[in-house]
C-alpha beads as a LAMMPS data file, in Angstrom:
LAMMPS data file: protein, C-alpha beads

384 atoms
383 bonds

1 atom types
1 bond types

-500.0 500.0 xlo xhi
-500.0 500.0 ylo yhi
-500.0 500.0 zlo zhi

Masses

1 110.0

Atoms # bond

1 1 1 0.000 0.000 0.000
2 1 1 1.120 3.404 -0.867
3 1 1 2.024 6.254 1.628
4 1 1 -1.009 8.146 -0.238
5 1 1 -3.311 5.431 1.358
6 1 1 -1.784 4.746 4.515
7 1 1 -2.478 7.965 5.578
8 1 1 -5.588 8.592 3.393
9 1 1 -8.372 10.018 5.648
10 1 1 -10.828 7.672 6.158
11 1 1 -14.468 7.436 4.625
12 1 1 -13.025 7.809 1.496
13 1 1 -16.005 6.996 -1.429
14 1 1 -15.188 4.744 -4.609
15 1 1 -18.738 4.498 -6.586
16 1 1 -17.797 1.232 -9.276
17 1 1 -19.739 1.223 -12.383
18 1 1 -19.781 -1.950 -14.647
19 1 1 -23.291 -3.467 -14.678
20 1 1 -24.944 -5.522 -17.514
21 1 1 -23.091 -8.569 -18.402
22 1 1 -20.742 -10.647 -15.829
23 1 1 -17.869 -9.468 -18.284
24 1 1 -18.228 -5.501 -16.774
25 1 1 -19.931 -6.792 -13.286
26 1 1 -16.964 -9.516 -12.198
27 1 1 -14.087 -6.719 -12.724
28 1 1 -15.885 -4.492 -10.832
29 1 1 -16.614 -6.544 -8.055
30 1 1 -13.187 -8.061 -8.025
31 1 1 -11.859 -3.872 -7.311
32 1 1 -14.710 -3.106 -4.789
33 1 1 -13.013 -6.142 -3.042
34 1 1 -9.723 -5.002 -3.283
35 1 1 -10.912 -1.751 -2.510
36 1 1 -12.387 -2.737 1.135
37 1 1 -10.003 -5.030 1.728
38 1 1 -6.684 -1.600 1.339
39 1 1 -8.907 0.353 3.174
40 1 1 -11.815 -1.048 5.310
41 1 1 -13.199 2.557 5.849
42 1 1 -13.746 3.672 2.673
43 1 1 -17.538 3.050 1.135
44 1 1 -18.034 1.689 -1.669
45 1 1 -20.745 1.750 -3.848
46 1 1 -21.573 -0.001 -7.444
47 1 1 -23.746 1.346 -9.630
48 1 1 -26.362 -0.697 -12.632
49 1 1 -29.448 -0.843 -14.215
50 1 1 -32.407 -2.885 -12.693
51 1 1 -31.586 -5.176 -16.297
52 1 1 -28.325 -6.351 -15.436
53 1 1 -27.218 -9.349 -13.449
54 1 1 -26.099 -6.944 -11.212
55 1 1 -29.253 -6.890 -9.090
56 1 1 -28.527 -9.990 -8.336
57 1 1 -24.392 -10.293 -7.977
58 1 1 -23.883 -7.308 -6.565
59 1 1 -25.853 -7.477 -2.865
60 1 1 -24.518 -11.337 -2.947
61 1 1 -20.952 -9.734 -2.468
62 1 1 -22.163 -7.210 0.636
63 1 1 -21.992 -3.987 -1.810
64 1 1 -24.457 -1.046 -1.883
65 1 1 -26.601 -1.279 -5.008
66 1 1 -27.897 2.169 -6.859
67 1 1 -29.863 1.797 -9.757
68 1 1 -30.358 4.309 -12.864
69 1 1 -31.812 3.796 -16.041
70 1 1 -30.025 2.468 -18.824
71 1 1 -28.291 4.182 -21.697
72 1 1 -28.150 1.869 -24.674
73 1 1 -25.894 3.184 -27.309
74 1 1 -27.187 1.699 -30.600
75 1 1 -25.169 1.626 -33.706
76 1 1 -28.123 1.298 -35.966
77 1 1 -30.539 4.147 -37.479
78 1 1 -33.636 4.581 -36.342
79 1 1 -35.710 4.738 -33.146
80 1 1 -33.610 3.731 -30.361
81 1 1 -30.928 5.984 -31.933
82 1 1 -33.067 8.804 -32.006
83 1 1 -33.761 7.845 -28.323
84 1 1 -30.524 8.491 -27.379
85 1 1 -29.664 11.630 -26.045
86 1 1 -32.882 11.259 -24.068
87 1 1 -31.757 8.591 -22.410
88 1 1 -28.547 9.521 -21.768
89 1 1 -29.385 12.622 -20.580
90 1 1 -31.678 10.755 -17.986
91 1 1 -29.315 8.148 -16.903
92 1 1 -26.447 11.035 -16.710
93 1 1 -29.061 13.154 -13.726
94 1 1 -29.480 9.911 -12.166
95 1 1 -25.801 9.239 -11.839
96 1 1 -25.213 12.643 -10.933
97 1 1 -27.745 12.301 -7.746
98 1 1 -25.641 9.348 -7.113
99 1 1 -22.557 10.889 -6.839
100 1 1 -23.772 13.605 -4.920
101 1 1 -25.971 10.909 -2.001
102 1 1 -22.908 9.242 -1.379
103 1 1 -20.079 11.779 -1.711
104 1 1 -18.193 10.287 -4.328
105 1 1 -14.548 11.130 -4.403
106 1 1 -13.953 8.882 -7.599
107 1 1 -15.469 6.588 -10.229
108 1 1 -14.512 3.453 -11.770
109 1 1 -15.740 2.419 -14.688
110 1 1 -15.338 -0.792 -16.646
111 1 1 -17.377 0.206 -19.716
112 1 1 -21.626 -0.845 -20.838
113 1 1 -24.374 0.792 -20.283
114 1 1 -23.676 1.688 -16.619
115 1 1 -20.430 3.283 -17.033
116 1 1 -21.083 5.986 -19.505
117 1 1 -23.529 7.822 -17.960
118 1 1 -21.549 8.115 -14.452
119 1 1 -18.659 9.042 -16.713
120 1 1 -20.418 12.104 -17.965
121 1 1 -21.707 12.730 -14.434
122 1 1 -18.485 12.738 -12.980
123 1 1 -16.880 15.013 -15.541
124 1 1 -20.149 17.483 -15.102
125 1 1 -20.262 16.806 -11.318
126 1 1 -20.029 20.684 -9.511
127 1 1 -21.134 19.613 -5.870
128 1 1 -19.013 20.489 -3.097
129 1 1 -16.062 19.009 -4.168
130 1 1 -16.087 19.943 -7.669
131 1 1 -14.929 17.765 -10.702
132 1 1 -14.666 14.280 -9.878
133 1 1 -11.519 11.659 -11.154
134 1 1 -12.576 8.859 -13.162
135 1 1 -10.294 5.572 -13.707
136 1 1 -11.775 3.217 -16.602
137 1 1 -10.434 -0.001 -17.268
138 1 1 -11.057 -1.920 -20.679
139 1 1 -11.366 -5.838 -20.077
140 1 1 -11.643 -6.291 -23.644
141 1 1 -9.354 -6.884 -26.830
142 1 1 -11.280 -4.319 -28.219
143 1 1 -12.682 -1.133 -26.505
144 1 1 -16.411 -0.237 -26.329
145 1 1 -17.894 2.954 -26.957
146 1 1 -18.118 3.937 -23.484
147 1 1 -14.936 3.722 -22.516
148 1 1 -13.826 5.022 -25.480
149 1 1 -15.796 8.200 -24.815
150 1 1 -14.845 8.399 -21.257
151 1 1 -10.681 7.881 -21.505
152 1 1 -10.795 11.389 -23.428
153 1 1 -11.302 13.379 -19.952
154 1 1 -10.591 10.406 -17.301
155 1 1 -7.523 10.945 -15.273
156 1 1 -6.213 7.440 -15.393
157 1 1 -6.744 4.737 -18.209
158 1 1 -6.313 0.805 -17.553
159 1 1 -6.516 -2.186 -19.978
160 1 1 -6.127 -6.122 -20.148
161 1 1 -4.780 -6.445 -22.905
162 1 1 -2.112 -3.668 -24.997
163 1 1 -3.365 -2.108 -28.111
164 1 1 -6.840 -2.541 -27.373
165 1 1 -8.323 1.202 -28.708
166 1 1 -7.321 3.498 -25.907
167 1 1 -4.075 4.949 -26.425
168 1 1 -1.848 5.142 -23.135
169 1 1 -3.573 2.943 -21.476
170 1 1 -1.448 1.080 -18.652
171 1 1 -2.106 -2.908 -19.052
172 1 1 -2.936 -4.683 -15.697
173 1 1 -4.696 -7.037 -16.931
174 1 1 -8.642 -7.757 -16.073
175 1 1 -9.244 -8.278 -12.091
176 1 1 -10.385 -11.434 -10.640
177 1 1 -11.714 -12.316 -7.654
178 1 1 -9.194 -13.088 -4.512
179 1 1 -10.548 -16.095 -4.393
180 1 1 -9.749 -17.253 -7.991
181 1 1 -6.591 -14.841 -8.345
182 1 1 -4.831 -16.543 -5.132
183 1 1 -6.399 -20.168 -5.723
184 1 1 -3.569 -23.321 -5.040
185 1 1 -4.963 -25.691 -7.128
186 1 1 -2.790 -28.491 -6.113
187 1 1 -3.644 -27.778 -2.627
188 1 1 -7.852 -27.856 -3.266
189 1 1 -7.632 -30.859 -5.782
190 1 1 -8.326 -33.664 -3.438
191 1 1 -11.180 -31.394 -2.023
192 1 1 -12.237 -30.350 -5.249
193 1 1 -12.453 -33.780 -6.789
194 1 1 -14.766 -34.889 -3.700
195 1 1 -16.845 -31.964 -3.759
196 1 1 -17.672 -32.526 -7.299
197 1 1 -18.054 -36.437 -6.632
198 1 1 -15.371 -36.816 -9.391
199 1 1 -12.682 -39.504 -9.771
200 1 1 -9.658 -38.458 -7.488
201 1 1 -6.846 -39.587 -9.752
202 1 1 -7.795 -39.525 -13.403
203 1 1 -7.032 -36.571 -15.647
204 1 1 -10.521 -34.784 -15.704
205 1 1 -11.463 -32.232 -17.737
206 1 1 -13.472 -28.595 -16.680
207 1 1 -16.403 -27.902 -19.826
208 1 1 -18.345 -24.886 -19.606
209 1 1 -20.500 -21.809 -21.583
210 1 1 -20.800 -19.072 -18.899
211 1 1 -23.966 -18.927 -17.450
212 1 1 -26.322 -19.947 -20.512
213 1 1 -23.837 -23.056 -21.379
214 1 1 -22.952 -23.032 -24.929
215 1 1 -24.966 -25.869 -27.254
216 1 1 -22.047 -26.683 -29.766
217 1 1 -19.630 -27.354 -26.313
218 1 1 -22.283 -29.317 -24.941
219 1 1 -22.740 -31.792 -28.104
220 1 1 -19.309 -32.142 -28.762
221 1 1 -17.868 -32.636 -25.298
222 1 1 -21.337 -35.027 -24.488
223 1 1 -20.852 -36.983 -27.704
224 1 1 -17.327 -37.565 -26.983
225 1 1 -17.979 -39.184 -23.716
226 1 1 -17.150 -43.033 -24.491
227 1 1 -14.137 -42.086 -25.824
228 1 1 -13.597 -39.874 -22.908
229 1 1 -14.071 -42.391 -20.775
230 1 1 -12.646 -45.026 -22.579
231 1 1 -9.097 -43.390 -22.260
232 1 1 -9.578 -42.475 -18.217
233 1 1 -10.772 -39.181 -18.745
234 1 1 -12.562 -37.260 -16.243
235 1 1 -15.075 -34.730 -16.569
236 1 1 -17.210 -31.632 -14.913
237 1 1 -19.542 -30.436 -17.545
238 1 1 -21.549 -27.613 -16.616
239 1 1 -24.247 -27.174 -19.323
240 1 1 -26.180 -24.135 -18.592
241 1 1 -29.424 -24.140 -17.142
242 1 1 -31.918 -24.139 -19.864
243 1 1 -29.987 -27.526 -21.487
244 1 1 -29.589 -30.855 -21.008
245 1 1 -26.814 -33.258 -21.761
246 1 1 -26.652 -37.670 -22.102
247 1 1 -23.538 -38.547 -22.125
248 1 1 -23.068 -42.313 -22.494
249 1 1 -19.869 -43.651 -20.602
250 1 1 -18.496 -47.018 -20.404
251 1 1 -19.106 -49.592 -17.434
252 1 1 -16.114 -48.710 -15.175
253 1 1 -14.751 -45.015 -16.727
254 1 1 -13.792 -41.737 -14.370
255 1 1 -16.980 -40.049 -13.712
256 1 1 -18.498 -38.033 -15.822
257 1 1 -20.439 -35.232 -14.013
258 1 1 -22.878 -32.823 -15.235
259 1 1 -24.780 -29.796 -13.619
260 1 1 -26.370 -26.776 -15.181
261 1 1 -24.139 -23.999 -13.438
262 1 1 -21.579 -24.520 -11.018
263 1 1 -21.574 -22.129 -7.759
264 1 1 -17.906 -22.928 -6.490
265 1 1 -15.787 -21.788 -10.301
266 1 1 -12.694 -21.779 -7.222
267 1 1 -12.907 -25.397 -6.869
268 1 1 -14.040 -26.654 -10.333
269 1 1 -10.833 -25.095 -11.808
270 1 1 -8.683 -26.481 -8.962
271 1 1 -10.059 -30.533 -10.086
272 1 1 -9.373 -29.801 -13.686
273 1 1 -6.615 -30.555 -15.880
274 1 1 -7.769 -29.067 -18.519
275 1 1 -10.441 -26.851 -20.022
276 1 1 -12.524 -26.300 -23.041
277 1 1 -14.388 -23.149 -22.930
278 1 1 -15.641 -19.932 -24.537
279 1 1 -13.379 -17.192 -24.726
280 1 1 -14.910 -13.922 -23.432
281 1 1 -12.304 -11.303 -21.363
282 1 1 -13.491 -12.823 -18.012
283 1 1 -13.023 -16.497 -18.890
284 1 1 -9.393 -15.886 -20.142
285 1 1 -8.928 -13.869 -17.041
286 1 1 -9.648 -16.517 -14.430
287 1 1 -8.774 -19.406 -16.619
288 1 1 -4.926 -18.220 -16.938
289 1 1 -5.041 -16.625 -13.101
290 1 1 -5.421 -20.350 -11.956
291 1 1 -2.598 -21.240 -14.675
292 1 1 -4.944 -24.262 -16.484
293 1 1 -3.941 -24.875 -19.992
294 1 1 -7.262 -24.235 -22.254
295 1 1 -8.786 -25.009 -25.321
296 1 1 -10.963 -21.945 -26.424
297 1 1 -13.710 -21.912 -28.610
298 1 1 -14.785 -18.481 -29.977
299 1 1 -18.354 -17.046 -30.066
300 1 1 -18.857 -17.752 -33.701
301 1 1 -20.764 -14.495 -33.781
302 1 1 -20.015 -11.033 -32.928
303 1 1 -17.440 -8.765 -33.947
304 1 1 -14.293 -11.809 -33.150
305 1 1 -13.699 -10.075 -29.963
306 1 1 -13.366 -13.294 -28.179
307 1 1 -11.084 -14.353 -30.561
308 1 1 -8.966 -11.259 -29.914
309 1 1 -9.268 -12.165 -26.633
310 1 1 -7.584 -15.734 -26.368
311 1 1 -5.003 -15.087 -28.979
312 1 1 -2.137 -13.520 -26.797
313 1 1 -2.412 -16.692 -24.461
314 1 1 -2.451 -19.182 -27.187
315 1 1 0.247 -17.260 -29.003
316 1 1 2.094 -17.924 -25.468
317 1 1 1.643 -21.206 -25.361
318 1 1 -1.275 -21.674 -22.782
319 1 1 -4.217 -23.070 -24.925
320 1 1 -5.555 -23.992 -28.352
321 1 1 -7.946 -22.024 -30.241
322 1 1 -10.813 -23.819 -32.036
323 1 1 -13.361 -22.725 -34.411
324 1 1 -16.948 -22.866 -32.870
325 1 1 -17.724 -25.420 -35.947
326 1 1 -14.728 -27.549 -35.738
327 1 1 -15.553 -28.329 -32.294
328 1 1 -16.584 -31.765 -32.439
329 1 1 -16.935 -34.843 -31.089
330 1 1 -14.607 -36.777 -33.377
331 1 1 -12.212 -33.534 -31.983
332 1 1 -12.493 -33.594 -28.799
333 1 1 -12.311 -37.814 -28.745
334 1 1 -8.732 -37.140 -30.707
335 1 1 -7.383 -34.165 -29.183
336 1 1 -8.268 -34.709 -25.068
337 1 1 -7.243 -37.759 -24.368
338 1 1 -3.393 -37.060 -26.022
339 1 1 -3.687 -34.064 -24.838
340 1 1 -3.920 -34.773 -21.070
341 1 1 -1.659 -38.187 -21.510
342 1 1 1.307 -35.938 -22.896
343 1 1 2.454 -34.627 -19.354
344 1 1 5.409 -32.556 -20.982
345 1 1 2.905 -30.653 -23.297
346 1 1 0.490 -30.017 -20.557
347 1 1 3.218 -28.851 -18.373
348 1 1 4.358 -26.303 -20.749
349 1 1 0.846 -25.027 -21.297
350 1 1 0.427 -24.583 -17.565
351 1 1 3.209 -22.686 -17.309
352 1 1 2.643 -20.296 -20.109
353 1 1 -0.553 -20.117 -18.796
354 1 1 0.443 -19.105 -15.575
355 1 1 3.049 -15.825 -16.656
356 1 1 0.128 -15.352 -18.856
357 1 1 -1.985 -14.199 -16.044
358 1 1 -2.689 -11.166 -13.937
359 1 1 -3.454 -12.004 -10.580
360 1 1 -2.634 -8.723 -8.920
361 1 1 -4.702 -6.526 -10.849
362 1 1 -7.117 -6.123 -8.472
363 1 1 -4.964 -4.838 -6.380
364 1 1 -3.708 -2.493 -8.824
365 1 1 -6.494 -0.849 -9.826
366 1 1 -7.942 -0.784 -6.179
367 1 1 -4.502 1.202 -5.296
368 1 1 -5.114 3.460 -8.073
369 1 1 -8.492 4.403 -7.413
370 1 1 -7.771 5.209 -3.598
371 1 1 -4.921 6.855 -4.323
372 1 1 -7.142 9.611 -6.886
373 1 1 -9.896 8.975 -4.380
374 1 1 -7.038 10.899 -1.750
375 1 1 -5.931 13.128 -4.013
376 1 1 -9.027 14.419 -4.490
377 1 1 -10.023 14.456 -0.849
378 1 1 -7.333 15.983 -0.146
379 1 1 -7.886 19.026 -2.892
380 1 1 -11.294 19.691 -1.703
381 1 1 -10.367 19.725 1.822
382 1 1 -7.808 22.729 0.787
383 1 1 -10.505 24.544 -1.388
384 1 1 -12.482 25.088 2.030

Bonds

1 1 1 2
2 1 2 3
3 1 3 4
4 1 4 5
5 1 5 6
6 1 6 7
7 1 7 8
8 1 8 9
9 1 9 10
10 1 10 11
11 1 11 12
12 1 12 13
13 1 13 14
14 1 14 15
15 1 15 16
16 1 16 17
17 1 17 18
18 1 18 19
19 1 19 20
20 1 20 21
21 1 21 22
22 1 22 23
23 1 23 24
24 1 24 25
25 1 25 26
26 1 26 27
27 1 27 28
28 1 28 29
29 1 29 30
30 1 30 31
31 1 31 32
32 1 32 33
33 1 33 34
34 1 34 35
35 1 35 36
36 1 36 37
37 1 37 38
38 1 38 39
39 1 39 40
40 1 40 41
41 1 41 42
42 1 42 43
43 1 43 44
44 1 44 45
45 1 45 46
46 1 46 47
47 1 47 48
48 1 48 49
49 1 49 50
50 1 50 51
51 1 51 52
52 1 52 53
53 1 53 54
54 1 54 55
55 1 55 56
56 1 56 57
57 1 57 58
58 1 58 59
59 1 59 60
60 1 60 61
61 1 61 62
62 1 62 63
63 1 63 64
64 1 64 65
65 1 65 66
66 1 66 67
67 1 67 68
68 1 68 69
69 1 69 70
70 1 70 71
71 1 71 72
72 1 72 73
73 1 73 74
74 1 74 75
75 1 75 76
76 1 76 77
77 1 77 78
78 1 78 79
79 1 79 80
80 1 80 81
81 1 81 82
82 1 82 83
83 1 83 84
84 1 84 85
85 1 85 86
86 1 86 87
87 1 87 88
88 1 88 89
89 1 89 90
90 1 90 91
91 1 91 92
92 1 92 93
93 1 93 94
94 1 94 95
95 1 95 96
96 1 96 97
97 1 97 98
98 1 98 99
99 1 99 100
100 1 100 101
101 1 101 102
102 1 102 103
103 1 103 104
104 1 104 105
105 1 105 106
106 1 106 107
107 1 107 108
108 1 108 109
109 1 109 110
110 1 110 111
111 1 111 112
112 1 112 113
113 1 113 114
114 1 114 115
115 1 115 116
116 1 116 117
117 1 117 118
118 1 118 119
119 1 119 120
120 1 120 121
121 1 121 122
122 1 122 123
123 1 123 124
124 1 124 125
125 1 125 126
126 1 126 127
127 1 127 128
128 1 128 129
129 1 129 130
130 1 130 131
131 1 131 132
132 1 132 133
133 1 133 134
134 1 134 135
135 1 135 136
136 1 136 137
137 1 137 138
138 1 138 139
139 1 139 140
140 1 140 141
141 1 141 142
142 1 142 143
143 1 143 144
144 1 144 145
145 1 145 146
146 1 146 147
147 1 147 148
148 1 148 149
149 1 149 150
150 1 150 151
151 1 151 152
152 1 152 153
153 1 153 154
154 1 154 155
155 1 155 156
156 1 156 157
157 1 157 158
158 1 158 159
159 1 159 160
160 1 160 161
161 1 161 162
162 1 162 163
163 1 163 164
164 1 164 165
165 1 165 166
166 1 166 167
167 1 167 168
168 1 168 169
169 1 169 170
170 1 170 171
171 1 171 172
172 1 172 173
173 1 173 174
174 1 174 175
175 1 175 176
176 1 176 177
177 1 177 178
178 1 178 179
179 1 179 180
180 1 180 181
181 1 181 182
182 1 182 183
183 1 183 184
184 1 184 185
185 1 185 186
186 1 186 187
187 1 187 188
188 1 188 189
189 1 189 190
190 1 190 191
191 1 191 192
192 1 192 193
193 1 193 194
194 1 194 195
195 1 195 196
196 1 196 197
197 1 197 198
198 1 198 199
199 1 199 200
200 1 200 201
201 1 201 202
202 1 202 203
203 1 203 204
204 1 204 205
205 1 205 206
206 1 206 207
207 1 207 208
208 1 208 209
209 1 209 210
210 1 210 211
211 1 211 212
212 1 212 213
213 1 213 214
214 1 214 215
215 1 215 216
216 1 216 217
217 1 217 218
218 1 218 219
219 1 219 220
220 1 220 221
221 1 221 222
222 1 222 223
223 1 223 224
224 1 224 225
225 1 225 226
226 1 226 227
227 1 227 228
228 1 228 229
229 1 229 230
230 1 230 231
231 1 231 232
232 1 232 233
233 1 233 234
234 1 234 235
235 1 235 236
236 1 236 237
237 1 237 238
238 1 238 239
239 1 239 240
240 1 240 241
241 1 241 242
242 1 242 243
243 1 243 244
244 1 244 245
245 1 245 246
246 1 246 247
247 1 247 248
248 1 248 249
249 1 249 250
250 1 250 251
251 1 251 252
252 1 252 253
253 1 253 254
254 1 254 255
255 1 255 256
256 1 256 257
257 1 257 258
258 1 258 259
259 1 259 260
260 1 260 261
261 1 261 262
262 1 262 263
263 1 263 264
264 1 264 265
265 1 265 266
266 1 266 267
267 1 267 268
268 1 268 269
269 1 269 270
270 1 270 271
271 1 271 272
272 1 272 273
273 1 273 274
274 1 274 275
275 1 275 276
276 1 276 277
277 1 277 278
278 1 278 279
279 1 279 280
280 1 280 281
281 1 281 282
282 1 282 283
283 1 283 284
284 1 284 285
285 1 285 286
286 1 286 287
287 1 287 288
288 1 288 289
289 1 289 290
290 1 290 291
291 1 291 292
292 1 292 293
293 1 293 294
294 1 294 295
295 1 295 296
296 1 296 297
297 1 297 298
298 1 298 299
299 1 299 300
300 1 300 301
301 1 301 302
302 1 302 303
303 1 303 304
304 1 304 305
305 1 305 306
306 1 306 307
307 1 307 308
308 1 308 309
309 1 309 310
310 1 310 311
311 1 311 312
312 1 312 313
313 1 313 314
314 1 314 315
315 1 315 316
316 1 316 317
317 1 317 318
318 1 318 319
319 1 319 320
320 1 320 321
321 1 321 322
322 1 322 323
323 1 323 324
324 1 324 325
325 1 325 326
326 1 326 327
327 1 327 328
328 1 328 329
329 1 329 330
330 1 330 331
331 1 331 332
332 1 332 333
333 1 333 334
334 1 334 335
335 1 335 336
336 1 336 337
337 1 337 338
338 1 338 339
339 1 339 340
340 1 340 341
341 1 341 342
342 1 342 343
343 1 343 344
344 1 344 345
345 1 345 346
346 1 346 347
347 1 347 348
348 1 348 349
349 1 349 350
350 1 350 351
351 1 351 352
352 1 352 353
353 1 353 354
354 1 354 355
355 1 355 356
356 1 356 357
357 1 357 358
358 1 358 359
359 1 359 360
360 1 360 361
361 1 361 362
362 1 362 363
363 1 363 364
364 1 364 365
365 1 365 366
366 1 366 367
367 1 367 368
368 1 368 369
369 1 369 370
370 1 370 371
371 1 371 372
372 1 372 373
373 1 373 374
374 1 374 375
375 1 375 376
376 1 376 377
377 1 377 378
378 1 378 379
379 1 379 380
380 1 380 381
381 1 381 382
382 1 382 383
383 1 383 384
């Protein structure tokens, strides 16, 4: 901890803005940690939309919830355009009564819907202590509007990954949860293994979508369960909630186990070997925090962002990049099981994996933020 913080007067107020998808939620959450955790007396505060998952994710972790309504920005002619400023304009008052309730003394942004608005506010704000700092960080291979709006006026500009469409920007990498970013797998895997009723000692492999499970994972993964199994493979297959997998195993093979969403992502990547997932910021984030050698399989949709995403770790080393229709079961029955029976290659991937990984930027941006938070504190203090 800086000097700055250590002496930092305390109530300090962070306000976090990232709601909508997990992708701007998790970051945020994973600071607002960090934050309380530097300095237990300052108040922090995250602010969404009643949409997001945030109404949901955000009381879960013990954080102060205020809602304003959401600023789309479409890219599209016609109504919703023409909506715009409208809505903006709204969600920019609301952000701005915000900042004002909880005497904000910076913002953090992490780009969507949420974040632009208390951008604007904080750039506009003229309560008692003036202009506030804002700190965005971009979690993607390629920037959003929001944040690339905001990083013309914000005082400090963070990113995952380097040339990512915000010049300057310091890379940090995207922050995980403690939990995740400071996770001994070694240490957890006999626990892991018998929380998840899974075989202790074969080679198992971790299959999942996010939170909706992704179908062309599921049927290739599923249909390559006898060969799977046949070869001493184990595997944790979370499916999503709205679908349903059958795989067929033979008599005597690792377990196979499925579930639609799995509550404890700390100890399902501490049983696995090896993973075969999609490739959004987040997923690459925790996936190479934990050090697990991955094979990534690209939204096939979109504008290849999550392709962007996974390249610098399989250009390490770490993983394998698939195409979303090349995933198959005839792949997956080839590639796993001489995957995880070639010990050297998996070894190598691990360890790419791992100096692929951030697992202090949490930290980092949490220091940053208190340490404008101060400053800022500090300079309206003297303005008295």
């Amino acid at each position: 901890m800086s000097s700055s913080q250590q002496s930092a007067p305390a109530g300090l107020s962070v306000v976090v803005a990232g709601g909508g998808t997990a992708g701007h939620i998790e970051p945020a959450l994973a600071v607002a940690d960090a934050v309380r955790r530097l300095d237990p007396t300052a108040r922090v505060t995250a602010l969404g939309t009643a949409k997001g998952l945030e109404g949901d994710l955000v009381p879960r972790r013990g954080f102060d919830l205020e809602l304003i309504p959401p600023a789309p920005l479409p890219r599209k002619p016609g109504k919703d355009l023409a909506m715009t400023p409208y809505r903006l304009s709204r969600s920019v008052a609301a952000a701005r009564r915000v900042l004002t309730e909880v005497d904000a003394d910076v913002v953090v942004g992490f780009g969507g819907y949420v974040a632009l608005p208390a951008y604007l506010a904080a750039r506009g704000h003229v309560g008692r202590r003036h202009r506030l700092p804002v700190l965005i960080h971009e979690a993607n291979a390629s920037a959003g509007i929001a944040n690339k709006i905001g990083q013309r006026f914000a005082e400090q500009v963070m990113a995952a990954v380097p040339d990512c469409g915000l010049p300057g920007a310091e890379v940090v990498g995207i922050p995980v949860r403690r939990q995740i970013a400071e996770l001994d797998r070694d240490a957890l895997r006999a626990e892991a293994r018998a929380f998840f009723g899974l075989d202790p000692d074969a080679p198992t492999l971790l299959v999942f979508g996010g939170s909706q499970g992704a179908q062309q994972l599921n049927e290739a993964v599923a249909g390559a369960a006898g060969a799977l199994g046949a070869a001493g493979v184990g595997v944790l297959h979370a499916h999503g909630a709205k679908n349903t997998v059958s795989p067929q195993s033979p008599d005597g093979a690792p377990a196979y186990v499925t579930l639609p969403y799995v509550d404890r992502m700390d100890l399902a990547y501490a049983a696995a070997d090896l993973v075969i997932c999609r490739s959004g910021a987040m997923t690459v984030a925790e996936v190479t925090a934990t050090g697990l050698p991955a094979i990534y399989v690209p939204l096939p949709h979109g504008n290849g962002e999550q392709r962007l995403n996974a390249l610098p770790v399989v250009e390490a080393g770490a993983a394998l990049l698939v195409d979303n229709a090349d995933m198959t079961a005839d792949y997956v029955a080839q590639e796993v099981p001489a995957l995880l029976g070639d010990p050297g290659r998996l070894d190598a991937m691990r360890e790419a994996s791992a100096g692929s990984g951030h697992r202090r930027a949490a930290d980092t941006v949490a220091s940053t933020a208190l340490a404008l938070a101060f400053e800022h504190r500090r300079g309206a203090e003297a303005r008295r």
